[in-house]
N, C-alpha and C positions, 0 to 999 in steps of 0.2 A: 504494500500500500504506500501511496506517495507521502513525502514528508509536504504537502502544501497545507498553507493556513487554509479554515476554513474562507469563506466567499465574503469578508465581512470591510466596511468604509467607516471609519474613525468619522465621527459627525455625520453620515447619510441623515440618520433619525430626525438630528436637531436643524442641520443646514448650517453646523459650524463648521466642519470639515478645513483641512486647508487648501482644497480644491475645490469650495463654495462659491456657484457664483455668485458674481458680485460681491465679494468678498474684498476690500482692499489689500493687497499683499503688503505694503510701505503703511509705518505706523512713525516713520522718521520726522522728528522735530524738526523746528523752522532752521536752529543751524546745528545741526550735532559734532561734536565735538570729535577727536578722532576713535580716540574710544568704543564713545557709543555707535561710531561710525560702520568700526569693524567688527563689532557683534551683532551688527542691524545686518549686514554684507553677510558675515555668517548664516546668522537666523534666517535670511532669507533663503541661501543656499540649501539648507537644511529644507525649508519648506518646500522647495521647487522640488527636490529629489525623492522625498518621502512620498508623495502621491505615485510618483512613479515605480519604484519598489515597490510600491502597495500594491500595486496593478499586474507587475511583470508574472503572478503566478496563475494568473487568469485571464481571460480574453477578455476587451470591453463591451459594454454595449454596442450596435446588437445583435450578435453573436448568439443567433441560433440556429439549431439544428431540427430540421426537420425529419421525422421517421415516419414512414409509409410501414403499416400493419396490418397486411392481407388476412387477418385471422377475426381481428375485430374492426374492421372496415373502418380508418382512421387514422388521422396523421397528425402525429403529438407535437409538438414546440419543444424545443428543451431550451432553456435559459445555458448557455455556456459559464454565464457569471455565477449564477446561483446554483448550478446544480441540480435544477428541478423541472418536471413540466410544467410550462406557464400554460397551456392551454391543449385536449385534447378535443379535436376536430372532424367532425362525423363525416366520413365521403361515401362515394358509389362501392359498392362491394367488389372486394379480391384489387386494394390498388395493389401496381408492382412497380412504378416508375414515378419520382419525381426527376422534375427540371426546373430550374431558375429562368426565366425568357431573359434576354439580355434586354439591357437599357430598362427594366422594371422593378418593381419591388412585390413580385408578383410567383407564386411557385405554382407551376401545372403538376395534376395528377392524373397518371392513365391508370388504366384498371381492366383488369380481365372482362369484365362485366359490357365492357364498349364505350365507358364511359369518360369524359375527360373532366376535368373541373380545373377551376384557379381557386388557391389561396391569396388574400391578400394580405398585404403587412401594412401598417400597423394592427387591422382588424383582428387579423386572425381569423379568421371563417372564410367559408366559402362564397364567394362573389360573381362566380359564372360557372356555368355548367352544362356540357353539351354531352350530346351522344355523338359518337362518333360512327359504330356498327356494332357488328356482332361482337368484333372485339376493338382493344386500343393498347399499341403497343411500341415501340421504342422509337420515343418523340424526338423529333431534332428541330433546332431553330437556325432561320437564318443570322449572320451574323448582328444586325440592328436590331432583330425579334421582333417584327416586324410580319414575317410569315415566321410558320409551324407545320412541318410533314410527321404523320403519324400513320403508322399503317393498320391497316384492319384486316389482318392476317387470315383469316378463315375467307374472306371474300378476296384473297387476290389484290386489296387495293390501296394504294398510295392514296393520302388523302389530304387534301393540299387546306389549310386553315390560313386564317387571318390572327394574325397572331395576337393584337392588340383588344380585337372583339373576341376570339376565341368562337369563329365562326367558319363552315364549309364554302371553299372558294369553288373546288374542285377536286374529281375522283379520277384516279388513273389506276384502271385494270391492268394487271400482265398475265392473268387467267391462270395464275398458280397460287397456290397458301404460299403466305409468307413468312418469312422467324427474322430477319433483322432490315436494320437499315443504315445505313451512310449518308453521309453529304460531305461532297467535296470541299476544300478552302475556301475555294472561290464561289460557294453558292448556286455553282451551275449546273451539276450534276450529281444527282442522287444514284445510289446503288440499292437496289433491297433483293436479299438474298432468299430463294425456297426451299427450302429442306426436301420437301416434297418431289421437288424434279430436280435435285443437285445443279440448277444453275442460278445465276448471277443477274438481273437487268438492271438496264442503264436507261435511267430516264432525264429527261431535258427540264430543268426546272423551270424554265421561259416558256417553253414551248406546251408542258407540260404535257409530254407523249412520250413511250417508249420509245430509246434508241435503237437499242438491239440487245441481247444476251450472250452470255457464253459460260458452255460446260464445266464445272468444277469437281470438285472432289463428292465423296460421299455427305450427304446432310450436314450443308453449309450453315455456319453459325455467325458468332460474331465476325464483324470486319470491322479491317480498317485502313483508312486512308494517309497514303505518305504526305509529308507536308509540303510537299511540292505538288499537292494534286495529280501527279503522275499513274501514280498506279493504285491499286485495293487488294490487301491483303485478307482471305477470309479464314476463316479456320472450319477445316473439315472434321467435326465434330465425329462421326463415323469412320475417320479412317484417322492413322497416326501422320498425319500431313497437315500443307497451308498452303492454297494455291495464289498464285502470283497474277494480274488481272491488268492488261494497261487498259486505263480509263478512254485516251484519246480512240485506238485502235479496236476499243472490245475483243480485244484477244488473251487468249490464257499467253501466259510469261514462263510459269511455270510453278512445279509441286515440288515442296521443300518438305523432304522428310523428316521427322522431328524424334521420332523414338518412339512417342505415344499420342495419345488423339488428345486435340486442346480442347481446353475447357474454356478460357478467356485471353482477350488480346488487350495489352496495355500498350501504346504507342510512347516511347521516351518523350517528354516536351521539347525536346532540340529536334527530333522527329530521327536520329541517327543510329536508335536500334527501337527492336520490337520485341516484348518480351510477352512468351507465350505461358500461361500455366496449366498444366497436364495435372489434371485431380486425379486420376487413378494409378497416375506414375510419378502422384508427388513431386514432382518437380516444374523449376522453371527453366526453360530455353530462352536462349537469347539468339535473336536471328537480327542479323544486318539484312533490313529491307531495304533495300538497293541493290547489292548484290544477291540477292536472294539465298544464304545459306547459315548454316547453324553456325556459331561461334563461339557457345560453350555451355554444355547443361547442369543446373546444382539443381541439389537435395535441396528441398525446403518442410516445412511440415508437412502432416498429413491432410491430403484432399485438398489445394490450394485452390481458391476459387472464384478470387476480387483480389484487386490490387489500387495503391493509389501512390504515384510519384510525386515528392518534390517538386516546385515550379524548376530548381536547378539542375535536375534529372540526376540530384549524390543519393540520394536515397527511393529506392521502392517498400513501399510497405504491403505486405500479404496477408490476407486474411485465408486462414487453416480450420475450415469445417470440419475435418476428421478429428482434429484434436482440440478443439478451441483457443487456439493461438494467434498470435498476429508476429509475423515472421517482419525483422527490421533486417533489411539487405542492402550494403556499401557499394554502391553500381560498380563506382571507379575502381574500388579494389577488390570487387568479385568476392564480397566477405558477407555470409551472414553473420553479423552484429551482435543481434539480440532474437531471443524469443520469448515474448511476453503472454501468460496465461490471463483470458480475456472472460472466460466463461465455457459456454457447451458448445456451441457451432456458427462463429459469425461469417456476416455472408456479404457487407457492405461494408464501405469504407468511404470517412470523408475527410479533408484537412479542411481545419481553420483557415478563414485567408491569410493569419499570419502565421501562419505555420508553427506557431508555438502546442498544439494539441490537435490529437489523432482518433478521432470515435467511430467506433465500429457497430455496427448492430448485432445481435444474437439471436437466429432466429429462434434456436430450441429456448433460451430462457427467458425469451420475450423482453430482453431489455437490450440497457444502449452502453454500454462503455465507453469512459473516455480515459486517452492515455497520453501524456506527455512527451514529446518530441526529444528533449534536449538530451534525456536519460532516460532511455525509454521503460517505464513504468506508469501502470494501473492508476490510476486517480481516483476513479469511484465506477461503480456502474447503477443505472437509472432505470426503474422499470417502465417500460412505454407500454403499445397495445400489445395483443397477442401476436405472435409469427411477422415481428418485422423483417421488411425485405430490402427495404432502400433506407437513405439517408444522403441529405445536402444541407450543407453549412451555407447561406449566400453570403457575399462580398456587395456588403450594405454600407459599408464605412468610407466609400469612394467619395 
């Protein structure tokens, strides 16, 4: 268990604080002497720094985390500062996905169910609610958020929203079930992949038509996009491979055999490697997508299954459903670090924006841990709904 203070501000109560607004910091006479001068110069020193220590063991306002809890249909708020849920929030049944829409203060929820909803902030409740289809599943925004593609996997269909109304622009069939989705850099071409028919389509966001497809590996899963928009790497969830996809040409590249079949794709933020994790073969791969081939496989816990990188791509962190762990791993020097006991089985992972804390969900014990960055250990863990599945911290403080 961590050594931090509890969550607590000298003066909040009264509004004496020495971080109170409107507070004068200078209480210096009309001419002070040097004396007084240099104890005034002190005491203030003192006052500037104290608030800040006081803060550095917790994030500030407002620093919450949101948990999507497919069991009790519901997405709790956790207060980052305090430790607690400030507010649990009733949605359409079985969510699995939240997202933050860029330029908002606004969190979208999909849900098995077909259903899409917004939370909004400060409110806290629900403020718009659409049906999407049969179902609603792995939403992506353009970069202004501004529009919203979300697929309705049982019907085949890309479904083109308005991102700000949270309204249907348009539907774009490829007459297969679907399981993921992509969007390129630049906004202009979407990928969603069929398990169903093992391939790939390429649709025109402008235009908003299929471009064309092409043949992949066995029951195509996550993908993902190089940061130069060039290519889509997917992962063939049915076979121990990842096939390689150029976007411009719809052509396969190529199948990069990995050892075992992935479970998830985490893309580096520098976009210079791709690291795959393999839950039944415990481990992670690391593949240079460019050149398209392995460059070196480690041990990590059991059944790795979510990951989440540093903005400076020195640390990946892994959450371990086999074992209930979160596996802390040194990119640059190929070192697992730490491995910290989290609970029974988490399955998501979010950072802080300031990267000072790491909370994971747990779906077997229905709660939310959160774990500290600098030395990686336990802080506390939070009961949310039942069988959380997601979790997003938004970057409010911009």
């Amino acid at each position: 268990m961590s050594d931090l203070p509890e969550p607590h501000h000298p003066g909040r109560e009264t509004g004496q604080g020495l971080s109170s607004p409107g507070r004068p910091w200078s209480l210096l006479p009309a001419a002070p002497s040097p004396r007084s001068l240099g104890l005034v110069l002190l005491l203030s020193c003192l006052a500037l720094a104290l608030p800040a220590c006081a803060r550095r063991s917790y994030p500030p306002q407002p620093y919450l985390a949101f948990v999507a809890s497919a069991g009790s249909h519901s997405v709790a708020a956790v207060n980052l500062e305090s430790f607690r849920v400030v507010a649990s929030i009733p949605v359409a049944p079985q969510p699995e996905q939240l997202a933050v829409r860029p330029g908002s203060r606004e969190v979208y929820v999909t849900a098995a169910s077909g259903h899409l909803e917004v939370i909004g902030f400060p409110d806290l409740r629900v403020i718009r609610t659409l049906r999407v289809g049969r179902g609603a599943r792995d939403l992506r925004f353009s970069r202004d958020g501004r529009e919203a593609y979300v697929l309705d996997p049982g019907e085949g269909q890309i479904v083109f929203l308005d991102g700000e109304a949270a309204k249907v622009l348009a539907r774009v069939s490829v007459g297969a079930p679907l399981s993921s989705l992509a969007l390129t850099p630049d906004g202009k071409t979407l990928v969603a992949a069929s398990s169903h028919t093992s391939r790939i389509f390429f649709v025109s966001v402008e235009a908003r038509k299929v471009l064309g497809a092409v043949e992949v590996g066995k029951d195509p899963g996550p993908m993902v996009i190089t940061a130069d928009g060039s290519k889509v790497l997917v992962a063939d969830t049915g076979e121990e491979k990842i096939s390689s996809a150029d976007i411009a040409t719809r052509r396969i590249l190529s199948h990069i055999e990995i050892g075992a079949k992935p479970t998830a794709l985490i893309l580096k933020p520098d976009g210079g490697e791709l690291f795959v994790l393999c839950a039944q073969a415990s481990t992670l791969v690391i593949v240079d997508p460019y050149r398209d081939n392995v460059s070196q496989t480690i041990t990590t816990g059991r059944e790795p299954g979510a990951a989440v990188s540093r903005r400076d791509s020195s640390v990946l962190y892994i959450a371990n459903s086999g074992d209930g762990s979160i596996t802390t791993f040194d990119v640059q020097n190929r070192l697992v670090v730490a491995s910290t006991h989290t609970g029974a089985q988490p399955r998501a992972l979010a950072l802080t924006p300031d990267e000072r804390f790491l909370v994971a969900v747990d779906s077997a014990a229905s709660s939310l841990a959160i774990l500290r960055t600098d030395r990686p250990a336990l802080v506390t863990t939070i009961p949310v709904g039942t069988r959380p599945v997601d979790v997003v911290v938004p970057d409010w403080l911009k």
